[in-house]
C-alpha positions as CSV (number, residue, x, y, z in Angstrom):
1,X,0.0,0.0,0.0
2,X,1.4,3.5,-0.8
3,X,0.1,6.6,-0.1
4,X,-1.8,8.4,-2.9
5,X,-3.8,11.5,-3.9
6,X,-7.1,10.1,-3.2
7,X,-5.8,9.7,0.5
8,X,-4.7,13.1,0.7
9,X,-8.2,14.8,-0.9
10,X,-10.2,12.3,1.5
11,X,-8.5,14.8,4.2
12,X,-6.9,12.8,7.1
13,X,-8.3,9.5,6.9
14,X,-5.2,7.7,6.0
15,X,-3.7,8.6,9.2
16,X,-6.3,8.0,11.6
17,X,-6.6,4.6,10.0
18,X,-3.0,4.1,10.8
19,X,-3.4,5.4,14.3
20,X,-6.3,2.9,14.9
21,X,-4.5,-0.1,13.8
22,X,-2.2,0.3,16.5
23,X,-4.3,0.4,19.5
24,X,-2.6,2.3,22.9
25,X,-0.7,4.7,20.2
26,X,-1.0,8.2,21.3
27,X,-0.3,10.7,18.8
28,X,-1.0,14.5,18.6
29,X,-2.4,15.1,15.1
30,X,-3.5,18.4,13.9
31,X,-7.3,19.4,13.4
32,X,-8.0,20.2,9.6
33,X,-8.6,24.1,10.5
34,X,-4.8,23.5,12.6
35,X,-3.7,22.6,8.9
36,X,-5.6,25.5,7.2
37,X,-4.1,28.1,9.3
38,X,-0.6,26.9,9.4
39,X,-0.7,27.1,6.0
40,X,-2.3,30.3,6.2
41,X,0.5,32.2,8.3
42,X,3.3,30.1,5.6
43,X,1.3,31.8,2.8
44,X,1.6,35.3,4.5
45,X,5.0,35.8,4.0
46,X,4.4,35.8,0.0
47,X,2.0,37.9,-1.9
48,X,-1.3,36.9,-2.6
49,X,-2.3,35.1,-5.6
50,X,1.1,34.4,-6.8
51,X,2.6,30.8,-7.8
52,X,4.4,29.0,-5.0
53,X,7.7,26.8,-5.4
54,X,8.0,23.5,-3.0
55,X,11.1,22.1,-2.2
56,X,11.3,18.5,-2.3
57,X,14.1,16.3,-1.2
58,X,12.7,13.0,-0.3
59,X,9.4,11.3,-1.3
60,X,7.7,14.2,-3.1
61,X,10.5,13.6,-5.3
62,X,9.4,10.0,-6.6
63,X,5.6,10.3,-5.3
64,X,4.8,14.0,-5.7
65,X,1.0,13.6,-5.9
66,X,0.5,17.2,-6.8
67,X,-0.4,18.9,-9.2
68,X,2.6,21.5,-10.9
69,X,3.1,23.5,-14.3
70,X,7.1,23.8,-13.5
71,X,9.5,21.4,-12.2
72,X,13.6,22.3,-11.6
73,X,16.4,21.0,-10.0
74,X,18.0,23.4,-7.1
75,X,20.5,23.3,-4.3
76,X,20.1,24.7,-0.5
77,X,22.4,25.6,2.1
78,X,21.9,25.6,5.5
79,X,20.2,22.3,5.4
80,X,21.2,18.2,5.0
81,X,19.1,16.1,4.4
82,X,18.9,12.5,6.5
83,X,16.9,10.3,8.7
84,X,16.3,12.2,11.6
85,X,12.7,11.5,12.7
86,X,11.7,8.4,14.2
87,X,8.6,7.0,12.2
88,X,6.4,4.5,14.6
89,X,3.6,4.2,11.9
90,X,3.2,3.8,8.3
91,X,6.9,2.2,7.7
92,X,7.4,1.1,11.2
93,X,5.9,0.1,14.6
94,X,6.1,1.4,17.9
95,X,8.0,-2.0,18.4
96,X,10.1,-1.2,15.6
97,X,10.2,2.0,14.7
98,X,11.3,3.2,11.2
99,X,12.7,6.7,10.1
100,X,12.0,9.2,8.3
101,X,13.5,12.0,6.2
102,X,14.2,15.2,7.1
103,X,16.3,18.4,6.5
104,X,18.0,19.1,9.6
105,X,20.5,22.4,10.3
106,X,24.0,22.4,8.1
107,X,25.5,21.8,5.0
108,X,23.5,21.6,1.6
109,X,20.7,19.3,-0.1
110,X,20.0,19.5,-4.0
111,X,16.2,18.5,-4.8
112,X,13.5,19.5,-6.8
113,X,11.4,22.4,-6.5
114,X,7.5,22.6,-8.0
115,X,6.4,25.6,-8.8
116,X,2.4,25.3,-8.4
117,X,0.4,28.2,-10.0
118,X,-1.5,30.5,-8.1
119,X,-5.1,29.5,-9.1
120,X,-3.9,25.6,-7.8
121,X,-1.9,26.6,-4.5
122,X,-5.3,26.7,-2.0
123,X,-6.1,23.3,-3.0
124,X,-2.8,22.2,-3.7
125,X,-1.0,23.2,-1.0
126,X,-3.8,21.6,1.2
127,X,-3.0,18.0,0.0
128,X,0.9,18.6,0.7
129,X,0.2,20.2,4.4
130,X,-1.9,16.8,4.9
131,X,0.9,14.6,3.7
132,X,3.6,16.5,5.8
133,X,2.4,18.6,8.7
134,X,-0.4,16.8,9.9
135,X,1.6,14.8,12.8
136,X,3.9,18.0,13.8
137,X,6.9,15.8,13.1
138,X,8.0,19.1,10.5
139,X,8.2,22.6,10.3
140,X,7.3,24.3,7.2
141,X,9.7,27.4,6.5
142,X,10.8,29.2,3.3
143,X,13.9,28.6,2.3
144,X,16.1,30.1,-1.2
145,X,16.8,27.8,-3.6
146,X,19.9,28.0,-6.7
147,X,19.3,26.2,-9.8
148,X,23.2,27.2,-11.0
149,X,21.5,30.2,-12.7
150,X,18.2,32.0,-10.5
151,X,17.7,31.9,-6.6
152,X,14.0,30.8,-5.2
153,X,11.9,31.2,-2.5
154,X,10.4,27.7,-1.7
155,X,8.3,26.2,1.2
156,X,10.4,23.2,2.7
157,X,9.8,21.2,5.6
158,X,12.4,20.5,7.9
159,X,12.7,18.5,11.1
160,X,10.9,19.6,14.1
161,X,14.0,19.3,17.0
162,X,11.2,19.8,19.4
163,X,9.1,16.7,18.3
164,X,9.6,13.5,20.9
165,X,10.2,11.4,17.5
166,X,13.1,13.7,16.5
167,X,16.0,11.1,16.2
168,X,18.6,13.2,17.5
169,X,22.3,11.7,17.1
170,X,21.6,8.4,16.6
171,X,24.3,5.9,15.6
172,X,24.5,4.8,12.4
173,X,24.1,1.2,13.7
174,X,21.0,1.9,14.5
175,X,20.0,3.8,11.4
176,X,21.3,1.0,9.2
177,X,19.4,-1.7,11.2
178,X,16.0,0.1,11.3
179,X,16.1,0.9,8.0
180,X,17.1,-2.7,7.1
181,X,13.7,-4.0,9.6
182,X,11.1,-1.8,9.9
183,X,7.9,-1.9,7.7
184,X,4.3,-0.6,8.0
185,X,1.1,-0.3,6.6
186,X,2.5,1.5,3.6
187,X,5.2,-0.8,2.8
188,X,8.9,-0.8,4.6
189,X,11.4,1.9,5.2
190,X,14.0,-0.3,3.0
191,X,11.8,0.5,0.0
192,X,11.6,4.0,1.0
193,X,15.2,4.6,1.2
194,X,15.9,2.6,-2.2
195,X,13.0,4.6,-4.4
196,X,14.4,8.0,-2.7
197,X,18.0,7.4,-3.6
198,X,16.0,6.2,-7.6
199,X,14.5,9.4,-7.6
200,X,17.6,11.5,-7.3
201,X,19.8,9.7,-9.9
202,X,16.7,9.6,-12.0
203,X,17.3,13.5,-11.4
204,X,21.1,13.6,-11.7
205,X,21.7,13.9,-8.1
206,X,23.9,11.5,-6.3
207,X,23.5,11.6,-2.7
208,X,27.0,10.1,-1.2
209,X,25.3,9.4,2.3
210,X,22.4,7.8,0.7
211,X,24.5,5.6,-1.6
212,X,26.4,4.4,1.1
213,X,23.1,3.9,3.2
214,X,22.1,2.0,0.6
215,X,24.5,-0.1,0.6
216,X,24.8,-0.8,4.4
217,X,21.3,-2.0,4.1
218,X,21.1,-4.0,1.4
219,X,24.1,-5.8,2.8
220,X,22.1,-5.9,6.3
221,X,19.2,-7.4,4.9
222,X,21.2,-10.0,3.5
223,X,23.1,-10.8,6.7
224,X,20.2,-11.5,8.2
225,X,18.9,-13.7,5.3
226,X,21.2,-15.8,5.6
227,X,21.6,-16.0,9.6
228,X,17.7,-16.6,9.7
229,X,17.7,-14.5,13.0
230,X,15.0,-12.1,14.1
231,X,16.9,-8.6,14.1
232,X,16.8,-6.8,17.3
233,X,14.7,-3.6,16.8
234,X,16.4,-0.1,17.1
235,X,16.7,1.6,20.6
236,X,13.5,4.1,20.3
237,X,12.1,5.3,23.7
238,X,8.3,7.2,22.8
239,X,8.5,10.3,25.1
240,X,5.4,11.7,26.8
């Protein structure tokens, strides 16, 4: 099961069913007028009924679900992105968690940006605040992007450090083995990682970190294929 547009214009279905297949789960999920007006206060910085540019640099690359007239590749600084958020649904379990992308603060992340015209971005921008701000686990911020020619202003959402499923420093032992294990209701975080690091060489970007991630798992997954074990899950303590 993947996640798809239909999901995102039913409102926030798809999540609550998650939430409810894992009874005992608490999670703080924000009403649809929270959504509405955190995306109002983003769209206040920008004048009114002009197009919008989204940066994307993980599955909005490969799984966009939106609806665009301009698509370019772009650079930011300031930003990295990696698995930095601790995902306990949808490709993982409270047992054993999965993560998630994020950008988190220093260095640089090449991407894509969307530029969404201005009749679309009410409705389209809607869709994309359900699919990435609905559990708090980001914060949306405007950020310039470089293509090698013209700077952007684009919407990207970085990791929320204040969020109890931010992963903060976590070895890369653990990232390699709960990448390698975890899986959800919309498929595992393996597959995640492996269509994200498709999507940028499908884009021309080669991620180093990524490649080598990559790699480490593939080569985890197999270990364990062939020692038969039960992996341990990775150290994940859900905060209050």
């Amino acid at each position: 099961m993947s996640l798809s547009r239909s999901d995102l214009e039913a409102g926030n279905d798809q999540t609550r069913l998650l939430e409810a297949s894992h009874s005992g789960i608490k999670l703080t999920l924000l009403s649809e007028d929270e959504l509405q007006r955190s995306l109002d206060q983003t769209l206040q910085q920008q004048p009114p009924n002009s197009d919008i540019w989204i940066f994307a640099y993980g599955s909005l690359i490969w799984n966009p679900l939106i609806t665009y007239v301009e698509r370019r590749a772009g650079i930011i600084y300031g930003w990295h992105r990696c698995f930095c958020t601790w995902m306990i649904l949808g490709r993982g379990t409270p047992e054993n968690p999965g993560l998630l992308l994020g950008l988190d603060r220093g260095g640089s992340c090449r991407g894509i940006i969307y530029r969404i015209a201005a009749a679309d971005v009410a409705s389209e921008l809607l869709l994309i605040w359900r699919r990435e701000m609905l559990p708090s686990i980001y914060v949306a911020r405007w950020v310039k992007v470089f293509d090698g020619t013209q700077e952007f202003l684009a919407i990207a959402f970085v990791a929320n450090r204040q969020h109890p499923r931010y992963a903060d420093q976590i070895s890369l032992t653990t990232t390699v083995n709960s990448i390698a294990t975890a899986s959800g209701k919309l498929g595992s975080c393996a597959d995640y990682l492996m269509k994200t690091v498709d999507g940028l060489i499908a884009e021309g970007i080669k991620d180093r970190q990524l490649l080598l991630l990559r790699k480490q798992v593939l080569a985890k997954q197999q270990a364990n294929l062939i020692s038969g074990g039960s992996p341990l899950p990775p150290i994940y303590e859900q905060q209050p």
